[in-house]
VEXDREN-2710 file (C-alpha; in Angstrom, 1 decimal):
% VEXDREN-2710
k/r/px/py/pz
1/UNK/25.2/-5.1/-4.9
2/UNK/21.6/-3.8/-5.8
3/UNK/19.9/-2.4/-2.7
4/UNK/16.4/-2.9/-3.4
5/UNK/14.9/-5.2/-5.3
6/UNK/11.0/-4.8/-6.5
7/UNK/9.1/-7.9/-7.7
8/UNK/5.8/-7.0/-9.1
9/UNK/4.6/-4.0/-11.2
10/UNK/1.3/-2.7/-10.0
11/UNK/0.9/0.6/-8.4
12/UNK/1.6/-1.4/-4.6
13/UNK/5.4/-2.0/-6.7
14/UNK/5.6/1.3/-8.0
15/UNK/4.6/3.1/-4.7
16/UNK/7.6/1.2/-3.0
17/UNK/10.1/1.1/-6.1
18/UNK/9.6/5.1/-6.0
19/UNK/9.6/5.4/-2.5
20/UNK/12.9/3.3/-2.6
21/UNK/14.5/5.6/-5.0
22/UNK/13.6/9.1/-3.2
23/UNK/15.5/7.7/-0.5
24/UNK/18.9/7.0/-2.3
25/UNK/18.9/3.5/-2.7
26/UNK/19.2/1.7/-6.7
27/UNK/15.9/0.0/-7.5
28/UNK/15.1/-2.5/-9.9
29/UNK/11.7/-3.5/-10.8
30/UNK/10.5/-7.0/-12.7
31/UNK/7.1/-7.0/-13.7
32/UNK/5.9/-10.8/-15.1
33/UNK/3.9/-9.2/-17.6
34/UNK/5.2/-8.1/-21.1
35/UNK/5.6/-4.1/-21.1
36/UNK/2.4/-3.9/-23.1
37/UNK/0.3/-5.6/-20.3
38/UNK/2.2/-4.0/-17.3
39/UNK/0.6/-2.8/-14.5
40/UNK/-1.5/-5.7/-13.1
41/UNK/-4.5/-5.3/-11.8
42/UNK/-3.9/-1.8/-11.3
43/UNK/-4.6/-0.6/-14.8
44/UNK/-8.1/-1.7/-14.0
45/UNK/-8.4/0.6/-11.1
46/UNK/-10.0/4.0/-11.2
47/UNK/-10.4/5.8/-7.9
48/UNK/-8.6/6.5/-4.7
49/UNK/-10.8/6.2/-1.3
50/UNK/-9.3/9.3/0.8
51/UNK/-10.1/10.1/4.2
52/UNK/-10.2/13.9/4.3
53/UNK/-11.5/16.4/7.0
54/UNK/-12.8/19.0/4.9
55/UNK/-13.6/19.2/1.0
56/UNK/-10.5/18.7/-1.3
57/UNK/-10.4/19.8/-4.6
58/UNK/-12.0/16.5/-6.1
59/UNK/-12.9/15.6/-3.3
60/UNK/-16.5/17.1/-1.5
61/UNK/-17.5/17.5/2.0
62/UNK/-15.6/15.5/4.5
63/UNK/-14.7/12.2/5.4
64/UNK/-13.0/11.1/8.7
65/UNK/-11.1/8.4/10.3
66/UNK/-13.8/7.0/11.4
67/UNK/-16.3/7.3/9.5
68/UNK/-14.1/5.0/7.0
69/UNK/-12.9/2.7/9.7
70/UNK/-16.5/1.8/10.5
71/UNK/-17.4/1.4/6.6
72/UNK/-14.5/-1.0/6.5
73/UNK/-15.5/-2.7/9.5
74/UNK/-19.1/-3.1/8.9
75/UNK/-18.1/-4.7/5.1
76/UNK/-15.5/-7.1/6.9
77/UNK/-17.4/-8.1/9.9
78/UNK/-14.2/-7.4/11.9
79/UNK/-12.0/-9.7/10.0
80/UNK/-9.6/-6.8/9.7
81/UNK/-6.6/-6.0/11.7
82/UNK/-7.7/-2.6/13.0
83/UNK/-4.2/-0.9/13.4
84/UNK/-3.1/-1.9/10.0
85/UNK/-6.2/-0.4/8.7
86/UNK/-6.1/2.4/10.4
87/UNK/-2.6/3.0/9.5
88/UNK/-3.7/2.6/5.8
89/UNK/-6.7/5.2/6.2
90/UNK/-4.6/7.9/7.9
91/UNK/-2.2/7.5/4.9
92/UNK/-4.8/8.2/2.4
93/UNK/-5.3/11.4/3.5
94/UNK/-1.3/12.3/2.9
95/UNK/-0.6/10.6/-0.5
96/UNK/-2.6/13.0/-2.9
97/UNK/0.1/15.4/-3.2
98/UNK/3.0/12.9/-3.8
99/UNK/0.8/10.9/-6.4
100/UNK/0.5/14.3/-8.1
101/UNK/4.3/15.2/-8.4
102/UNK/4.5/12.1/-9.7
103/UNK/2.1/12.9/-12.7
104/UNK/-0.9/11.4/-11.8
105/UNK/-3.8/13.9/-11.7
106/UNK/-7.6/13.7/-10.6
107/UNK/-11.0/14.5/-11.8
108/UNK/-14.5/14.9/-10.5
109/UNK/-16.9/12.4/-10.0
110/UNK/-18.5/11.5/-13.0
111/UNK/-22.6/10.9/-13.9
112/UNK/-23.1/7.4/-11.8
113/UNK/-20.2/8.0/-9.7
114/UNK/-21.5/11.1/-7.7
115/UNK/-22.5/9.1/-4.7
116/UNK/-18.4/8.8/-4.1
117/UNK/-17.8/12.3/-5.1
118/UNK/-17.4/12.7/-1.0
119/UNK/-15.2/9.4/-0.4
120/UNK/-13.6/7.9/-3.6
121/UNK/-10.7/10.4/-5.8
122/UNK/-10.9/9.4/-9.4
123/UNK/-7.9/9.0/-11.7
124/UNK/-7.9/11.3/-15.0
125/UNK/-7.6/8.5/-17.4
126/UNK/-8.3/5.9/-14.8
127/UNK/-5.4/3.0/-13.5
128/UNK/-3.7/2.7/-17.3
129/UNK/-2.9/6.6/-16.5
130/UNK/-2.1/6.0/-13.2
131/UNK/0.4/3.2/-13.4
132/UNK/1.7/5.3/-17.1
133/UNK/2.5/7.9/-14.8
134/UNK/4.4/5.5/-12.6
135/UNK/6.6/4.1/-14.7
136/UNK/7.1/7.1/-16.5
137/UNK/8.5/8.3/-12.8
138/UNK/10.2/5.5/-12.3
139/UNK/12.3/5.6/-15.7
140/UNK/12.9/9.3/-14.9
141/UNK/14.5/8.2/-11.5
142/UNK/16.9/5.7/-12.9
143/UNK/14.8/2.3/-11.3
144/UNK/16.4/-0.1/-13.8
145/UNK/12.4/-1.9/-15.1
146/UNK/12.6/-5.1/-16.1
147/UNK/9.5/-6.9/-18.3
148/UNK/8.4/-10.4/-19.1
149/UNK/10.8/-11.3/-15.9
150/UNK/9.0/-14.3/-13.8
151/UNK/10.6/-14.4/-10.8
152/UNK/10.3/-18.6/-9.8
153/UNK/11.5/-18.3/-6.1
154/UNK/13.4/-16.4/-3.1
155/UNK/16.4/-17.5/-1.5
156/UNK/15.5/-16.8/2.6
157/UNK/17.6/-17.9/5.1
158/UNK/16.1/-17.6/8.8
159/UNK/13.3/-14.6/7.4
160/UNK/16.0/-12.5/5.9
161/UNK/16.5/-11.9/1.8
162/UNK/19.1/-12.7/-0.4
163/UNK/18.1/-13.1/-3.8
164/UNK/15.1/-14.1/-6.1
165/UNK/15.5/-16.4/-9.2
166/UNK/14.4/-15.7/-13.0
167/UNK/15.0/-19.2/-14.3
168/UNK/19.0/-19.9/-12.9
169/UNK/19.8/-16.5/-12.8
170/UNK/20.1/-15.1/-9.7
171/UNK/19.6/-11.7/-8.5
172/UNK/20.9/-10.3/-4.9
173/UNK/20.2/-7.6/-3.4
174/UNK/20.4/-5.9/0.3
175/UNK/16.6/-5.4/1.0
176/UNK/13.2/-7.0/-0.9
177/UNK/9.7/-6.0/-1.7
178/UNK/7.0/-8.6/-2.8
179/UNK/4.2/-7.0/-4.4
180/UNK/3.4/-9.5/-7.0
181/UNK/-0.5/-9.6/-6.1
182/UNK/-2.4/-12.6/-5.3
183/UNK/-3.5/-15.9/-7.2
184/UNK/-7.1/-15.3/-8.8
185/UNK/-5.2/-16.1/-12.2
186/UNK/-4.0/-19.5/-10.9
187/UNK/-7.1/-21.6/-11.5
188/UNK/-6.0/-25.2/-10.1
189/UNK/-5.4/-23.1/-6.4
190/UNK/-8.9/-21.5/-7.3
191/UNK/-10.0/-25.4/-7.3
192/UNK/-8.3/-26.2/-4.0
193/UNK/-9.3/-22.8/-2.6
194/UNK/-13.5/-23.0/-3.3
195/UNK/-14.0/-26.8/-3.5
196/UNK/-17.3/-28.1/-4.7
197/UNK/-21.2/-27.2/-4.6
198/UNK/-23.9/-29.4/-5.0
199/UNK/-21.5/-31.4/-7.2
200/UNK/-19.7/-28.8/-8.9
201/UNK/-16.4/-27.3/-9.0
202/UNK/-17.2/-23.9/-8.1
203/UNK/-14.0/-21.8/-9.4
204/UNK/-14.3/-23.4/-12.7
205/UNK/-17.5/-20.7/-13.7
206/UNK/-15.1/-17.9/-13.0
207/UNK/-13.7/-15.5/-15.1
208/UNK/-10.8/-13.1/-14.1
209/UNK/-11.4/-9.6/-14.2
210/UNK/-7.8/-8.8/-14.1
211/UNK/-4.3/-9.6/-15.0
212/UNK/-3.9/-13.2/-16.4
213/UNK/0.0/-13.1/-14.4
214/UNK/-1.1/-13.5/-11.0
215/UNK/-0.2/-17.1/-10.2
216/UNK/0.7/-16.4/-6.7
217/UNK/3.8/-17.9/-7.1
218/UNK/5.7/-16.1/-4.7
219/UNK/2.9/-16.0/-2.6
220/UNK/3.1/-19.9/-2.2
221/UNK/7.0/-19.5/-2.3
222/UNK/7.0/-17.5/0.9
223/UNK/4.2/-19.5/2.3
224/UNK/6.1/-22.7/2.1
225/UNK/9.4/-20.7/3.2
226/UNK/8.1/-20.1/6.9
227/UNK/6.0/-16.7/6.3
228/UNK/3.0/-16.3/8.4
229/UNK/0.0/-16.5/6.8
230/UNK/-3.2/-14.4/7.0
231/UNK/-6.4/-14.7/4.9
232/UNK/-8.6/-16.8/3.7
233/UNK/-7.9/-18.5/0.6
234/UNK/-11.8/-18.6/-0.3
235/UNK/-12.3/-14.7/0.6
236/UNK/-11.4/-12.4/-2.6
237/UNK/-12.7/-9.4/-4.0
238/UNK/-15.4/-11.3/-6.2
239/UNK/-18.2/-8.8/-8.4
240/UNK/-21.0/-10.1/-10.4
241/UNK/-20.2/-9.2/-13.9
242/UNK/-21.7/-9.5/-17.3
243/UNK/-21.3/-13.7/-18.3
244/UNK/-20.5/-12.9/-21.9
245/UNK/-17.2/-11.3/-19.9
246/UNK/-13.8/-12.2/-21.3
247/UNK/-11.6/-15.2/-19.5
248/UNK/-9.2/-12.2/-18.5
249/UNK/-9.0/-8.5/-18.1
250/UNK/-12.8/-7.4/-18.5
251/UNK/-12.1/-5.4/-16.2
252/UNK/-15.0/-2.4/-14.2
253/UNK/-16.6/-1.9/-17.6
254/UNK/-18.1/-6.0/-17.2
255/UNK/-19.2/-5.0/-13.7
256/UNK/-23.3/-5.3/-14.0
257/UNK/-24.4/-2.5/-11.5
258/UNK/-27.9/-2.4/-11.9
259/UNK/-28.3/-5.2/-9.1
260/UNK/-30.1/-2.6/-6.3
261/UNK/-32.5/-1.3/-9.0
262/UNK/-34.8/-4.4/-9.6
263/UNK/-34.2/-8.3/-8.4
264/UNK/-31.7/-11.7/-8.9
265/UNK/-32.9/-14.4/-9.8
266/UNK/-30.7/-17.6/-10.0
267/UNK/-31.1/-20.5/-12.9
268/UNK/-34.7/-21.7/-11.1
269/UNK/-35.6/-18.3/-11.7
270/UNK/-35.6/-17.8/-7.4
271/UNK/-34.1/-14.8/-5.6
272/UNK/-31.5/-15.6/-3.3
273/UNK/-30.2/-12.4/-1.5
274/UNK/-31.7/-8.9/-0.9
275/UNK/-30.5/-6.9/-3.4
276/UNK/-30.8/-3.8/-1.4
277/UNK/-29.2/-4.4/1.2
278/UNK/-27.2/-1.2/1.7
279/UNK/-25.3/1.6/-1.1
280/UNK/-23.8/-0.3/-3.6
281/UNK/-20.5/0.5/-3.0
282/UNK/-20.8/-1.0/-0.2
283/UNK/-22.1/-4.3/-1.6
284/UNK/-21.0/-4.3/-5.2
285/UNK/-17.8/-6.7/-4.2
286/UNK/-20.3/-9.3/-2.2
287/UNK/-22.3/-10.8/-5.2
288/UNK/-19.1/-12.3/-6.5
289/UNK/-19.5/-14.7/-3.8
290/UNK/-23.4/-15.2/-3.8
291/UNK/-24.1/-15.8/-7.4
292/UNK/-21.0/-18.3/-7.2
293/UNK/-22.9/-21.0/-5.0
294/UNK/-25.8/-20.9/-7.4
295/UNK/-26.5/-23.3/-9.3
296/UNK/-24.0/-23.1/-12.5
297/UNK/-22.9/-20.0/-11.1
298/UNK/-25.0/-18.0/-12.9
299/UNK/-27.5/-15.1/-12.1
300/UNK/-29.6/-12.7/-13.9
301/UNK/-30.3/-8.9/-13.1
302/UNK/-33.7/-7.6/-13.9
303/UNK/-34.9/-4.5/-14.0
304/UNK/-37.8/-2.3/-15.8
305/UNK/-37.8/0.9/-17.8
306/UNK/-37.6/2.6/-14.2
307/UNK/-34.2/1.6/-14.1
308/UNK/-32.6/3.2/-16.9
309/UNK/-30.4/5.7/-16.8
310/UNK/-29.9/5.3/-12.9
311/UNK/-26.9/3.1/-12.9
312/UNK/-23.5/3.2/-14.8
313/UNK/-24.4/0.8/-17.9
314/UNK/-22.2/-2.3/-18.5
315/UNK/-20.2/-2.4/-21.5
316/UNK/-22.7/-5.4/-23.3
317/UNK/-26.5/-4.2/-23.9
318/UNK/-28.7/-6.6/-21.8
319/UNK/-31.3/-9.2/-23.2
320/UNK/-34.4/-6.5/-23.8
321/UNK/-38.4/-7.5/-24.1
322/UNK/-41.5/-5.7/-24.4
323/UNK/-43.1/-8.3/-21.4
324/UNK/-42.0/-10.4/-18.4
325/UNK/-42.6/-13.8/-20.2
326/UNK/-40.6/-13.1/-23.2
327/UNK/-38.0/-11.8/-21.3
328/UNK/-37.7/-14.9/-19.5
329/UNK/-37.9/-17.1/-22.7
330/UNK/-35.2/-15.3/-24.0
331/UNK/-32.4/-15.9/-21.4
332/UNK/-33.7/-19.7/-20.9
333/UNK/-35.9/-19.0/-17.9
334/UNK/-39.0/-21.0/-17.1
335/UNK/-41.6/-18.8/-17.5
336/UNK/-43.5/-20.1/-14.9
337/UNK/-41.3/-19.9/-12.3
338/UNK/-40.1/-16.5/-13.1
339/UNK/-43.4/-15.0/-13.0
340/UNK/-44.3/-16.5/-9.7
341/UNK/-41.3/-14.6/-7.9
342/UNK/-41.9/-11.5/-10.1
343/UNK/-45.3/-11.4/-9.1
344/UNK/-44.5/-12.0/-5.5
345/UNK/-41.4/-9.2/-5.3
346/UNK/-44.2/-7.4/-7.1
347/UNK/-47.2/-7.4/-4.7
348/UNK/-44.7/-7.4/-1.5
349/UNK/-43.2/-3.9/-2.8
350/UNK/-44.1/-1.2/-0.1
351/UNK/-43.1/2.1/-2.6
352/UNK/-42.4/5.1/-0.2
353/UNK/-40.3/7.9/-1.7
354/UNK/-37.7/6.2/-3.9
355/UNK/-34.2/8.0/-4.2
356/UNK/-31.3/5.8/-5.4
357/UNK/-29.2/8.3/-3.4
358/UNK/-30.0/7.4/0.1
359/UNK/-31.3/4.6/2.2
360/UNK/-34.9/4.7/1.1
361/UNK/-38.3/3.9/2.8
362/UNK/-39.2/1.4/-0.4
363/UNK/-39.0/-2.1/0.6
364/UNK/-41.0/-5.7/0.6
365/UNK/-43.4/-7.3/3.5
366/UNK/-43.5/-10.6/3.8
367/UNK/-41.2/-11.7/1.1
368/UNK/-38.0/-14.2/1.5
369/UNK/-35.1/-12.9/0.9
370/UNK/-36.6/-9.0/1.8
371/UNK/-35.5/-6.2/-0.3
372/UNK/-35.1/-3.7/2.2
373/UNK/-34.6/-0.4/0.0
374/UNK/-35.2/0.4/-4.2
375/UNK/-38.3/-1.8/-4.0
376/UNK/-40.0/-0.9/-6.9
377/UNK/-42.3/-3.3/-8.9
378/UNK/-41.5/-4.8/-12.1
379/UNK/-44.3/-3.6/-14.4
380/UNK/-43.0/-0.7/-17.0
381/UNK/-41.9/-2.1/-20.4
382/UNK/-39.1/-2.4/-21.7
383/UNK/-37.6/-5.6/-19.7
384/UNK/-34.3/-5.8/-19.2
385/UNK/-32.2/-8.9/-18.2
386/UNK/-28.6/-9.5/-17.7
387/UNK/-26.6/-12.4/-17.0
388/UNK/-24.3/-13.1/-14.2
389/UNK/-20.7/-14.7/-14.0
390/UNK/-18.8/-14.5/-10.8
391/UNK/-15.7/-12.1/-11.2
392/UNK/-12.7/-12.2/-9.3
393/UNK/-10.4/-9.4/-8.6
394/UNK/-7.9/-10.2/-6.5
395/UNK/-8.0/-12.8/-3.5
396/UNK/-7.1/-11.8/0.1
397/UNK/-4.9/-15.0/1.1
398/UNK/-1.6/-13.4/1.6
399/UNK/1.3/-13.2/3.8
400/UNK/1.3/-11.3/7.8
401/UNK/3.1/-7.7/7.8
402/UNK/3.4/-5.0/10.7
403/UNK/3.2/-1.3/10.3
404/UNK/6.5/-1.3/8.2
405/UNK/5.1/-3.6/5.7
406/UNK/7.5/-6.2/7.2
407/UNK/7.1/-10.1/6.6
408/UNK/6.5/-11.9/9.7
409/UNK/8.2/-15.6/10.2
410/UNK/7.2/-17.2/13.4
411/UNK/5.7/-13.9/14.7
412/UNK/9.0/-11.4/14.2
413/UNK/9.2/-8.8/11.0
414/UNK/12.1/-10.0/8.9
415/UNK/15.1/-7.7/8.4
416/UNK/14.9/-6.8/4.8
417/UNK/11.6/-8.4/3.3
418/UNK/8.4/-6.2/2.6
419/UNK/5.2/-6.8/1.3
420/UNK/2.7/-4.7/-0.3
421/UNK/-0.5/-5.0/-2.8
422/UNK/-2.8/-8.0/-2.8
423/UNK/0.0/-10.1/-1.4
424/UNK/-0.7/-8.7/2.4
425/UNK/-4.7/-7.1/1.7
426/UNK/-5.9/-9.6/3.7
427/UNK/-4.4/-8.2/6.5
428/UNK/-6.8/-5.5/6.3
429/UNK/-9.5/-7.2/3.7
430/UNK/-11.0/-10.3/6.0
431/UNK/-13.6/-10.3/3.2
432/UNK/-15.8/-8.2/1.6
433/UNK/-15.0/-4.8/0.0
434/UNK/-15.1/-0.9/-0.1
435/UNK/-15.0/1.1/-3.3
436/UNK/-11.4/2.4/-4.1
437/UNK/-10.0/0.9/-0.7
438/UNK/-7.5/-1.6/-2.7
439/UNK/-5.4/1.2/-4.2
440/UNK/-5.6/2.6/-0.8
441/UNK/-3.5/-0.4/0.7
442/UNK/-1.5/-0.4/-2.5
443/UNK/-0.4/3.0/-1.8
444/UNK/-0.2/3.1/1.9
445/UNK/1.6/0.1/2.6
446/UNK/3.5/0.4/-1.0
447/UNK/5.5/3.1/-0.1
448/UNK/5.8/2.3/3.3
449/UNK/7.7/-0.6/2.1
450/UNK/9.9/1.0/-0.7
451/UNK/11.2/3.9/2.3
452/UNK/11.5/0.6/4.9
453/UNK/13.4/-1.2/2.2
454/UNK/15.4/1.6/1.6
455/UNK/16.4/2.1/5.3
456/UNK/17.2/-1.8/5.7
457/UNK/19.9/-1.3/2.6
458/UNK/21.3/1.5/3.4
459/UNK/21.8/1.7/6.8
460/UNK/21.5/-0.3/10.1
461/UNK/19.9/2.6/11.8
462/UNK/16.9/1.8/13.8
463/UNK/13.7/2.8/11.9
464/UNK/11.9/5.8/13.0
465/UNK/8.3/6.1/13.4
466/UNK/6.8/5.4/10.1
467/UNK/4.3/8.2/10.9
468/UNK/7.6/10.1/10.7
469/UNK/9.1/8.4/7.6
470/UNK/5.3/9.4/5.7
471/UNK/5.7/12.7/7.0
472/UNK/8.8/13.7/5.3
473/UNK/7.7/11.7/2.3
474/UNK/4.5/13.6/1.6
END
């Protein structure tokens, strides 16, 4: 009988099919997706957050435990399970070197990334190369990869694994991991999940960012089986990206980051939300959510000649005027209304000394929302407008693990079922987000489960430590 069994294909899969491997047991891998579309929403991926005590090559300065832990738990607001997360942040500082003997390889920050140059390790070549240099490993190993293989349903009897199902065939096997992500391609749970707004449905104005195979079928499979659930299934990893976006796969070239740079306005031309609020890293993953309860779910990011050059430029050129009022006219603004809020974000901007790099002292008096740093008028030609789509990622509704990446039922792990990726994140992700901290759950809790899997199928031995098991795997 096959001793592990991987269902999924991201780097969350990889981590643990790899992980399984290295510790002796046979691995086979089914990814939904054809091979040309493998990796999930992994290939869309490009940085690593790593806690590190002292610069690394990439990698600058430092950046502690705890430091990160209270980045995560300001974004979350607490909704985080704090020794999960932890468990995930230690972990990031021991994976580097096992990505790398597995051919992945890093690079510096690059020119609008340097504010993560001390927190975030980019990919050379970005997820596509990362999850390449996966499967490449994995081949190399002898994990028997499977495409185009939906796997329907698992057969659980009281919490334990024995088989999952690709049409009527059945495959068993001594130990599972579940890292099929979650369901932000499944529009009808969208639906269910977000409900209506002032009369209209508000998933229906999404567009997916990443893989189109992420039904979150086993997700609801386990769900229904007796799994314990944790998450929201309204909270998700939601960006405000460029409308003219595709339906799937747009992936961080979409992403509109000039948000913190100049103002939002909404279809009635009003703001709605500071737009600098704190670092966009920080923040980036939060107007998702806000520009999806406005009305028809639609923004648009202004910002003046100032802004150029100062933000990493989405892959679409922005609507571009020589004045305020034709810019509005040309993105179907009235004009009125928009120069009435651009004339009172105008006269309420206090300008200190603006640095894009730091929390700065330029900020709005009197003004509802405030903008409480980047406050700089509107008022140097050319105009620039962009318009707004909510993006979603990856949602955070998932099922409840431990430390070992084991699937709870009724409050105990199960014997031989893992999870990993999206399909647990919202044990750590309550909401909101941190730049690079979903490959860092991925990986942690990715190869926790492939060496836990590994250990349930090939022995009955108690599990050491997993601080142990990490050790020896590093």
């Amino acid at each position: 009988m096959l001793d592990v069994l991987v269902i999924g294909g991201g780097n969350a899969a990889l981590c643990a099919a790899l992980m399984a491997r290295e510790a002796g047991a046979s691995v086979m891998l089914l990814e939904a997706s054809p091979k040309a579309w493998r990796g999930g929403n992994s290939v869309h991926t490009r940085n690593l957050r790593c806690m590190h005590d002292e610069p690394q090559d990439v990698l600058t300065e430092a950046y502690p435990e705890e430091e990160y832990w209270q980045d995560l738990l300001k974004v979350t607001g607490g909704i985080t399970d704090e020794g999960l997360a932890r468990h995930a942040i230690r972990e990031s500082s021991t994976c580097r070197g096992w990505m790398i003997k597995h051919g992945v390889r890093f690079q510096n920050s690059l020119s609008g990334t340097l504010h993560l140059s001390r927190t975030n390790a980019f990919f050379l070549g970005g997820g596509k190369a990362l999850v390449n240099a996966y499967f490449r490993s994995a081949e190399n190993l002898g994990v028997d990869i499977r495409y185009d293989t939906k796997v329907d349903r698992l057969e659980l009897v009281h919490g334990e694994f024995r088989a999952a199902y690709v049409g009527n065939q059945r495959i068993e096997a001594k130990a599972c991991v579940v890292a099929s992500g979650g369901f932000e391609s499944n529009r009808e749970w969208l639906r269910e999940a977000w409900g209506q707004h002032n009369g209209e449905w508000v998933a229906d104005n999404f567009l997916i960012r990443g893989t189109r195979f992420n039904m979150g079928v086993l997700l609801k499979d386990m769900l229904a089986s007796g799994a314990d659930r944790i998450g929201d299934p309204a909270q998700c990893h939601a960006v405000a990206i460029d409308a003219r976006a595709p339906l799937y796969d747009g992936g961080i070239c979409t992403r509109v980051d000039c948000v913190s740079l100049g103002i939002v306005v909404n279809k009635n031309a009003e703001r709605f939300y500071d737009e600098g609020e704190d670092f966009w890293p920080k923040r980036y993953a939060i107007w998702g959510r806000l520009v999806a309860f406005q009305p028809g779910q639609t923004g648009y990011s202004i910002i003046d000649a100032k802004a150029v050059g100062r933000f990493m430029p989405p892959v679409f050129p922005g609507e571009k005027a020589d004045s305020l009022p034709q810019l509005a006219r040309q993105v179907g603004l009235d004009v009125d209304a928009f120069m009435r809020t651009v004339d009172a974000y105008n006269a309420a901007c206090r300008v200190g000394t603006f640095d894009h790099s730091v929390l700065d002292d330029c900020h709005t008096e009197g003004l509802t929302p405030a903008k409480t740093h980047w406050a700089r008028p509107l008022d140097t030609a050319p105009y620039y407008a962009y318009a707004l789509k909510p993006g979603i990622t990856f949602t955070y509704l998932g099922v409840k693990i431990d430390e070992r990446a084991a699937v709870h039922f009724g409050g105990q792990p199960s014997r031989n079922l893992f999870a990993a990726g999206e399909v647990s994140a919202g044990n750590v992700l309550g909401k909101g987000y941190l730049a690079g901290i979903g490959v860092t759950i991925g990986t942690a809790f990715g190869r926790i489960a492939g060496t836990q899997a590994a250990r349930a199928a090939l022995d009955t031995r108690v599990p050491q430590p997993v601080e142990g098991v990490l050790r020896a795997a590093a």
